[in-house]
GUBAVEX-962975 format. One record per atom (N, C-alpha, C, O, CB): residue in three letters; atom name; x, y, z. Coordinates in Angstrom, 3 decimals. Glycine has a CB too. Example, Ala and Ser with C-alpha at 12.3 -4.5 7.8 and 13.67 -1.06 7.14 Angstrom:
2
 rest atom       px       py       pz
  ALA    N   13.190   -5.690    7.800
  ALA   CA   12.300   -4.500    7.800
  ALA    C   13.200   -3.300    7.800
  ALA    O   14.236   -3.319    8.465
  ALA   CB   11.308   -4.473    9.046
  SER    N   12.850   -2.250    7.080
  SER   CA   13.670   -1.060    7.140
  SER    C   12.900    0.030    7.870
  SER    O   13.409    1.138    8.039
  SER   CB   14.084   -0.598    5.725
This chain:
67
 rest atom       px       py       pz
  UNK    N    0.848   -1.174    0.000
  UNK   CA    0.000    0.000    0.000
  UNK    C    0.894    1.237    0.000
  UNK    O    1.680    1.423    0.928
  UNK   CB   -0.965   -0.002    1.223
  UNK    N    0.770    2.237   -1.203
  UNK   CA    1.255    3.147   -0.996
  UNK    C    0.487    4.555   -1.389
  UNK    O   -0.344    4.749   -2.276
  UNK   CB    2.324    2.885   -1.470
  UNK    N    1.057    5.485   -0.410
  UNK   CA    0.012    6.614   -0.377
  UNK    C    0.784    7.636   -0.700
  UNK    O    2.009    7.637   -0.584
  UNK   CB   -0.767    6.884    0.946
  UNK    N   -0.242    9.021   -1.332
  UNK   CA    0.627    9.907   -2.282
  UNK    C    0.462   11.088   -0.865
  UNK    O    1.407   11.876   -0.842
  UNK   CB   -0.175   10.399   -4.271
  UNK    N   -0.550   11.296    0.245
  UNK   CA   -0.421   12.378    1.207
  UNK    C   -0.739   11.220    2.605
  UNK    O   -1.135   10.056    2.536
  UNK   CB   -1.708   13.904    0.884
  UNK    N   -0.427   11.974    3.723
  UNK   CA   -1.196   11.114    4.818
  UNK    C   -0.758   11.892    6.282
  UNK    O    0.340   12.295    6.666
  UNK   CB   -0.640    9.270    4.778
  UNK    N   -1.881   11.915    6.816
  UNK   CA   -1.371   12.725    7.918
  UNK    C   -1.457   11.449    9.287
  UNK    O   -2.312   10.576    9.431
  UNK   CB   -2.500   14.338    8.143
  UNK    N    0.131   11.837   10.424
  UNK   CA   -0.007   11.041   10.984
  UNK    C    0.323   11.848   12.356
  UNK    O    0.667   13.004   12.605
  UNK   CB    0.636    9.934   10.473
  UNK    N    0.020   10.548   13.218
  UNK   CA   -0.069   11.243   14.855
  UNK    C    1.395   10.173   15.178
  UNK    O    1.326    8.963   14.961
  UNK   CB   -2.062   10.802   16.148
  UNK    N    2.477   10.732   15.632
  UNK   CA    3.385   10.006   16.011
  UNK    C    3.768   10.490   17.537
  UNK    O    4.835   10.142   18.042
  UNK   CB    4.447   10.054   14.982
  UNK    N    2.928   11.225   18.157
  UNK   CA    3.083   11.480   19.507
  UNK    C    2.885   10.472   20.762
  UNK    O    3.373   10.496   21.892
  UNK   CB    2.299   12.438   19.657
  UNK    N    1.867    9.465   20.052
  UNK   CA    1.241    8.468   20.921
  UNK    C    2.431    6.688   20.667
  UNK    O    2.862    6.152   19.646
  UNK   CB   -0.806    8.355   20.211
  UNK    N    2.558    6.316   22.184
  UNK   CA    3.792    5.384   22.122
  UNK    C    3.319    4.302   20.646
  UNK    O    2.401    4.745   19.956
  UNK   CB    3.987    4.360   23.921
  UNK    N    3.907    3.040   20.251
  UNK   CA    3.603    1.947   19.445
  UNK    C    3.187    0.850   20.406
  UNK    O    3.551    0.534   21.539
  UNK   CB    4.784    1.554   18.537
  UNK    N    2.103    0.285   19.361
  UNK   CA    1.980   -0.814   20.096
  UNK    C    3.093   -2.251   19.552
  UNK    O    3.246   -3.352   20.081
  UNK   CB    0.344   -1.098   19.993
  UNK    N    3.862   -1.528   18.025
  UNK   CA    4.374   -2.629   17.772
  UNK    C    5.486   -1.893   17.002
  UNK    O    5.242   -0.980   16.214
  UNK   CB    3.462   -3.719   17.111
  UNK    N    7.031   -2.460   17.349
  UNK   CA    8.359   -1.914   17.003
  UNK    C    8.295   -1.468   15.516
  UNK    O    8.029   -2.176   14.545
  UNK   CB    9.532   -3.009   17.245
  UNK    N    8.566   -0.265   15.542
  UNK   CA    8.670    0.307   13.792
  UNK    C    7.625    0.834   13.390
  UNK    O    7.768    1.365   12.288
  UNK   CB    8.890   -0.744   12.634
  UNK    N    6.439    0.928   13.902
  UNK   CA    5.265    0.972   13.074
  UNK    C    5.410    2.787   12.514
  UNK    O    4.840    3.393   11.607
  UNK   CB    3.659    0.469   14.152
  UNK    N    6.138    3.092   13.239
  UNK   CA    6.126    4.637   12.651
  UNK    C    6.697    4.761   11.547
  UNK    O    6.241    5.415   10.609
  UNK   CB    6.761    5.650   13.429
  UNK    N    7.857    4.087   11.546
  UNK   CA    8.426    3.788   10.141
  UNK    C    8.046    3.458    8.889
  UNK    O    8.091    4.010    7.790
  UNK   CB    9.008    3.071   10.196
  UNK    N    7.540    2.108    9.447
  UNK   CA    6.542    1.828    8.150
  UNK    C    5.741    2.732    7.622
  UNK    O    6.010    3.149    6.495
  UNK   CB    5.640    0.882    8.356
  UNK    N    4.422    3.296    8.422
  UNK   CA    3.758    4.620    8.077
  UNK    C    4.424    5.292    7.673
  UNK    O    4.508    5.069    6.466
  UNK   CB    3.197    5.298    8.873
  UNK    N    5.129    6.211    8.015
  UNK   CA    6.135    7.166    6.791
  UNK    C    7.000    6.530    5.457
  UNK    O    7.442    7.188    4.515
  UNK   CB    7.435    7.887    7.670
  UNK    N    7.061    5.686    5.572
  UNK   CA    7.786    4.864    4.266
  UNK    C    6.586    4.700    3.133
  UNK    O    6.723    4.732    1.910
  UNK   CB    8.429    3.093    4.781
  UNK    N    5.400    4.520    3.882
  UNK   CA    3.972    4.166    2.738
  UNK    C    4.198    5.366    2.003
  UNK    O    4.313    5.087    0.809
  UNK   CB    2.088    4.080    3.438
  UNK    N    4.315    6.648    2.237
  UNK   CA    3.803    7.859    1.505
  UNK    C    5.052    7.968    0.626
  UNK    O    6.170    7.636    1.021
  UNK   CB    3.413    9.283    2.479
  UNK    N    4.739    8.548   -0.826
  UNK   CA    5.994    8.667   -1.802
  UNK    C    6.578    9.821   -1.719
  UNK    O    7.677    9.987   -2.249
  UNK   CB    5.729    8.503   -3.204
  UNK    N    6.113   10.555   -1.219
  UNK   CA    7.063   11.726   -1.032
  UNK    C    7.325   12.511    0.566
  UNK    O    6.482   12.551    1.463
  UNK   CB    6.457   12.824   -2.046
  UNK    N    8.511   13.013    0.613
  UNK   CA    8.290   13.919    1.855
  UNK    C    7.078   14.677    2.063
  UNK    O    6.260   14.571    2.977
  UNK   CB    9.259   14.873    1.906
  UNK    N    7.094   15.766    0.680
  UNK   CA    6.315   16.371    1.131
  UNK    C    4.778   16.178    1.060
  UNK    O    3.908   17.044    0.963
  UNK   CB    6.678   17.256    0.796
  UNK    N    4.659   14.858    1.130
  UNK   CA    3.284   14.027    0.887
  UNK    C    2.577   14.100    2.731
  UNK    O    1.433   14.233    3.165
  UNK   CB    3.768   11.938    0.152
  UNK    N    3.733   13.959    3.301
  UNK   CA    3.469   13.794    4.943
  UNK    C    3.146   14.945    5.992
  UNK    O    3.960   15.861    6.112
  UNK   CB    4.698   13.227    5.517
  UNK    N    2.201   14.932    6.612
  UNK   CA    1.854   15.789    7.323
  UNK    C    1.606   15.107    8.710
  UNK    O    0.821   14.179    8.907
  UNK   CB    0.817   16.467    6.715
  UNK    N    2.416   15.726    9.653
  UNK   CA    2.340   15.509   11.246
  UNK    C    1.313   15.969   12.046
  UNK    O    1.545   17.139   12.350
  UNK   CB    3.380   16.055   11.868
  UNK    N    0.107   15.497   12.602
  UNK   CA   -0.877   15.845   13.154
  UNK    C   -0.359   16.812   14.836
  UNK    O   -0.923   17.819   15.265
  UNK   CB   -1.744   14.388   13.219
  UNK    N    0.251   16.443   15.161
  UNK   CA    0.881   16.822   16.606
  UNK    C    2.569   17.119   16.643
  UNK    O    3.373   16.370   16.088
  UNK   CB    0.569   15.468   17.671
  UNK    N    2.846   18.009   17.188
  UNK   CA    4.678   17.377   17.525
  UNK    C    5.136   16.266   18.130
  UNK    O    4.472   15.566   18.894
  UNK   CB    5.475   18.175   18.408
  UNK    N    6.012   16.123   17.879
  UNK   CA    6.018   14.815   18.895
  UNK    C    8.351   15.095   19.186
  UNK    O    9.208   15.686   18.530
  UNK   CB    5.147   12.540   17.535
  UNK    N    8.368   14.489   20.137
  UNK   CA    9.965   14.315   20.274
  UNK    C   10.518   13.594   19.479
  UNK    O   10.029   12.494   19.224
  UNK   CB   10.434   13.822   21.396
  UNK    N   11.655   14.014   18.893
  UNK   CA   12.539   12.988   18.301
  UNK    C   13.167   11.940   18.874
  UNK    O   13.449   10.927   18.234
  UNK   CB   13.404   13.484   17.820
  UNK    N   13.498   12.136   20.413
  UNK   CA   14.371   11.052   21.111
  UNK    C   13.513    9.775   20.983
  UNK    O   14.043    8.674   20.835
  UNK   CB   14.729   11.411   22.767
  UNK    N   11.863    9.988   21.057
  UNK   CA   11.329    8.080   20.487
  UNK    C   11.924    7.834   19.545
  UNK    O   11.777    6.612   19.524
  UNK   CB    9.740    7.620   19.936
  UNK    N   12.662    8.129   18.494
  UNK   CA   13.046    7.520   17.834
  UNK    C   14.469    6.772   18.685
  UNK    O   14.624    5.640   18.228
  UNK   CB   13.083    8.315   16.661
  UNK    N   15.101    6.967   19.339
  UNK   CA   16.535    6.641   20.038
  UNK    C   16.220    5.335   20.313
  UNK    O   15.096    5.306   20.814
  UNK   CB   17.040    7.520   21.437
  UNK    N   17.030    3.485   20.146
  UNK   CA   17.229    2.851   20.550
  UNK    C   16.979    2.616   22.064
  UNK    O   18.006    3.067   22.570
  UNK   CB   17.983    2.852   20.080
  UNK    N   16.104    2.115   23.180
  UNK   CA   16.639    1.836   24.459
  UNK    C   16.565    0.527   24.137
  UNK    O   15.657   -0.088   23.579
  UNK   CB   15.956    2.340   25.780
  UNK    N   18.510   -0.150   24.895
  UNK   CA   18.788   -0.919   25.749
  UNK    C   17.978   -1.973   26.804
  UNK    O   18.487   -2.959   27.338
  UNK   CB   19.332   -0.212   26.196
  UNK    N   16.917   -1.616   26.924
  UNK   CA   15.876   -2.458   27.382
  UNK    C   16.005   -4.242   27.943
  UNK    O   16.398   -5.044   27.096
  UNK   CB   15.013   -2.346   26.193
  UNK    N   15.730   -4.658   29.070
  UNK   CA   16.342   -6.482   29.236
  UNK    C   16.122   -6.681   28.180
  UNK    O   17.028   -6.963   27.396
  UNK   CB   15.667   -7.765   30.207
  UNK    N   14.492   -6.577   27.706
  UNK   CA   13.891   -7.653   26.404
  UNK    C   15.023   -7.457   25.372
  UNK    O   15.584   -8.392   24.800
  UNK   CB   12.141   -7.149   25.582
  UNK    N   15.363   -5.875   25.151
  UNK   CA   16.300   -6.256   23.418
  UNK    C   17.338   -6.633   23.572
  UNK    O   18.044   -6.842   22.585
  UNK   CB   16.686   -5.136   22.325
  UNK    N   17.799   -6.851   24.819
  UNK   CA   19.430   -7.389   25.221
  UNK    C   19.182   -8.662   25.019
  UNK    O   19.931   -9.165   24.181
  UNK   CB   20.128   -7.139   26.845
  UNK    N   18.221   -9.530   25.592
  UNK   CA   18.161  -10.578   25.402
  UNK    C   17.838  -11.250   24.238
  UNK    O   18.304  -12.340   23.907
  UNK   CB   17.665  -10.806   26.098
  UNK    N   16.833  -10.425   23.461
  UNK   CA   16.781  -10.834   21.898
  UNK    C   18.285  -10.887   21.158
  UNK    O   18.626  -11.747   20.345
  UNK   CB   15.811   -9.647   21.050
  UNK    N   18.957   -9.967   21.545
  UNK   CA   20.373   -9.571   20.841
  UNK    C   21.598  -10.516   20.873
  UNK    O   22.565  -10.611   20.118
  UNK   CB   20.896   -8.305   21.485
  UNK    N   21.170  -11.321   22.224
  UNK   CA   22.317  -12.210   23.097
  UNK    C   21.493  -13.671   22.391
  UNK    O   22.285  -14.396   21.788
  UNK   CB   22.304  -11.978   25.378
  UNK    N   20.197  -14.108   22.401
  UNK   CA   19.326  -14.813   21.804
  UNK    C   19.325  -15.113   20.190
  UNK    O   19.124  -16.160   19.575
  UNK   CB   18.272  -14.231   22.185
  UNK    N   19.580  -13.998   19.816
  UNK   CA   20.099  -13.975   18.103
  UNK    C   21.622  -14.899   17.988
  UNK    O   21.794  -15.961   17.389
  UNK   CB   20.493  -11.977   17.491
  UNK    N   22.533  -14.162   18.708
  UNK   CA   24.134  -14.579   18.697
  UNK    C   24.518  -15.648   18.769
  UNK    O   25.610  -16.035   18.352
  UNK   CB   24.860  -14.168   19.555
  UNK    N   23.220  -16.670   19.613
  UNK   CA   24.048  -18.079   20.327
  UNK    C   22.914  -18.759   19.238
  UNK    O   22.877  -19.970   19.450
  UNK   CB   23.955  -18.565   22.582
  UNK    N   21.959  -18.355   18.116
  UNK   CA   21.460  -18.715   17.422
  UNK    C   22.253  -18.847   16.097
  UNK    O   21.883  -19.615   15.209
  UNK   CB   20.522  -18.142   17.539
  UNK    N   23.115  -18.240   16.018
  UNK   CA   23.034  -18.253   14.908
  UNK    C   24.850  -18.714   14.317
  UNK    O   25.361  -18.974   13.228
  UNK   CB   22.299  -16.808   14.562
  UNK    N   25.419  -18.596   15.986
  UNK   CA   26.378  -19.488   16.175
  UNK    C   26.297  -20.796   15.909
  UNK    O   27.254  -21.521   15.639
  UNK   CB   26.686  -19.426   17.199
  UNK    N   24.493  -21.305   16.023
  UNK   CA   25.071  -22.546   16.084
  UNK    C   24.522  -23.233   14.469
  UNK    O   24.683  -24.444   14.323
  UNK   CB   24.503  -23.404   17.621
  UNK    N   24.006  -22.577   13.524
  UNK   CA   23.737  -22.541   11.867
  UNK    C   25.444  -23.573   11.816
  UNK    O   26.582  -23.217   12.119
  UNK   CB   23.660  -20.307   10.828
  UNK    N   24.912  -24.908   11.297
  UNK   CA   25.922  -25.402   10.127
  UNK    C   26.372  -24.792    9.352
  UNK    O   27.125  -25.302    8.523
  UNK   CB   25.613  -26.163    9.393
């Protein structure tokens, strides 16, 4: 699905990793996108979090062990 305008609310947390991304990737142009609210840039920043440490450490000893 791709969209030529779309206005979005990126102020409110995700319920699922990336989804903001995706939404802005649908629309073909920058200036196709319109931001309903401000929102901070730091949601975008990586946290360190147990869960993604452990996915990260969970990936490594996975894929160590690929024939």
């Amino acid at each position: 699905l791709t969209l030529s305008r779309a206005v979005l609310n990126l102020n409110q947390r995700e319920h699922c990793l990336d989804l903001s991304y995706v939404a802005v990737s649908r629309v073909e142009t920058l200036a196709g996108v319109l931001f309903k609210v401000p929102f901070d840039f730091d949601r975008f920043i990586a946290v360190n979090s147990a869960v993604s440490i452990d996915r990260e450490l969970d990936y490594t000893i996975r894929t160590n062990q690929l024939l």
